[in-house]
N, C-alpha and C positions, 0 to 999 in steps of 0.2 A: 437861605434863611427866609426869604422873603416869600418863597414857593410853598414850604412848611407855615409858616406864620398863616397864609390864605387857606391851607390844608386846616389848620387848626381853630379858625375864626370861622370857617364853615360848619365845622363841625359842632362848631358852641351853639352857631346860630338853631344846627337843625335840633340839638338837644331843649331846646328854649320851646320850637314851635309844639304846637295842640296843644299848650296848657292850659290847666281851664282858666287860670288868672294871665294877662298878659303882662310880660316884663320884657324891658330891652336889655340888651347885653349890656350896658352900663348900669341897670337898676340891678340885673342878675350880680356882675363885679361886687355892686355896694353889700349885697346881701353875703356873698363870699366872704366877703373882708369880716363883716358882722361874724358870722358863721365862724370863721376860725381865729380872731380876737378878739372877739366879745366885745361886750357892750363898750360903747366910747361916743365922745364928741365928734359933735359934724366935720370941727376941726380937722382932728385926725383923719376922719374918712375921705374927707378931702385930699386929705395929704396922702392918703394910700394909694387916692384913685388917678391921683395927678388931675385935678379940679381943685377950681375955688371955691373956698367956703359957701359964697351963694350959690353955689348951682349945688353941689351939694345940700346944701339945705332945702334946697326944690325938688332934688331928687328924693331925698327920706321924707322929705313932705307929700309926696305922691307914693312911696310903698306903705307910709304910715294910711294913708286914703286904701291900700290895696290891703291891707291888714296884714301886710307881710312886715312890717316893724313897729317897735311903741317908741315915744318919745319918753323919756320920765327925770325927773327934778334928779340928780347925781345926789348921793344918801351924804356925801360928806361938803359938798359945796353944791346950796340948795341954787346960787347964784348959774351952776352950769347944768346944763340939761345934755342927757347920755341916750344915745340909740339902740334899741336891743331888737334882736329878732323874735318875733314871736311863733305861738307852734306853727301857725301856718308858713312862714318864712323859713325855720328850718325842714319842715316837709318839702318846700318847691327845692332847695337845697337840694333836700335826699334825693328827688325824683330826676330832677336836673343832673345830677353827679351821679348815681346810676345809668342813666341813658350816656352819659360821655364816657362811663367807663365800660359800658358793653359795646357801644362803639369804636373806640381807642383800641379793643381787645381785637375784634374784627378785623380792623385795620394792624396792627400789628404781629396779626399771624400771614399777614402777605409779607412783613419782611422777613428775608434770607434768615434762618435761626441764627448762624454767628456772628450779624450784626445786630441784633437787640441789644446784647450786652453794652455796648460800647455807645449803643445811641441812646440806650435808658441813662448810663451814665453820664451821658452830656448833657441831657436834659433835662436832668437832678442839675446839675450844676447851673445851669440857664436858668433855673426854678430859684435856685439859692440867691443868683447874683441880682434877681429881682426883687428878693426879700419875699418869697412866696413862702409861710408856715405851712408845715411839710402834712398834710390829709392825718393822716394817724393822731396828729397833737392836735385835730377838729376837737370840740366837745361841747356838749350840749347841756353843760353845766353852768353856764355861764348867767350869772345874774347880775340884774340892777342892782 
């Protein structure tokens, strides 16, 4: 697991480099989270990222600086303030998640064909038990 884990924390890394904005794999995480649960408090993003509320809040304070999220007053409780991504955050998204996924593909036609099956399906479940919302239910409808 742990051999895989370094396989796949590489592979985030190298999807991240030459962008024109630079993001670290924890800012890229935050933008994730944005990306397929929409807008939400620092709180929660914290709670997604496994950080505390203040660093989290340093972190959207430096993508908001990158123009990759907005902060805005929450439309039903002016008292809390909601993080969304904006277009350029959901573009480094897309750019980002196409580069891991023609990667991923690369790499996955080196394994054996009749174990795909079996290791895609363990890897949906690894994805589950993390609480990871599944790509397809992404959407870029999401408003303040």
């Amino acid at each position: 697991m742990l051999s895989a884990s370094r396989v796949l924390v590489a592979l985030a890394a190298r999807s991240l480099a030459d962008l024109d904005e630079e993001v670290t794999l924890s800012q890229y995480r935050a933008l994730v989270v944005l990306a397929s649960r929409g807008p939400q408090g620092v709180a929660a993003i914290a709670d997604s990222l496994g950080i505390t509320p203040p660093t989290a809040s340093r972190l959207c304070e430096r993508l908001v600086r990158k123009g990759l999220v907005r902060r805005r007053t929450d439309r039903n409780d002016r008292r809390q303030v909601r993080v969304a991504l904006t277009d350029s955050g959901h573009n480094l998204v897309d750019v980002v998640t196409s580069r891991r996924r023609q990667e991923i593909s690369t790499l996955l036609r080196r394994v054996p064909q009749e174990a795909r099956q079996s290791m895609v399906a363990g890897l949906q479940r690894l994805a589950e038990a993390a609480g990871e919302v599944p790509e397809q239910d992404w959407s870029r409808g999401w408003d303040l």
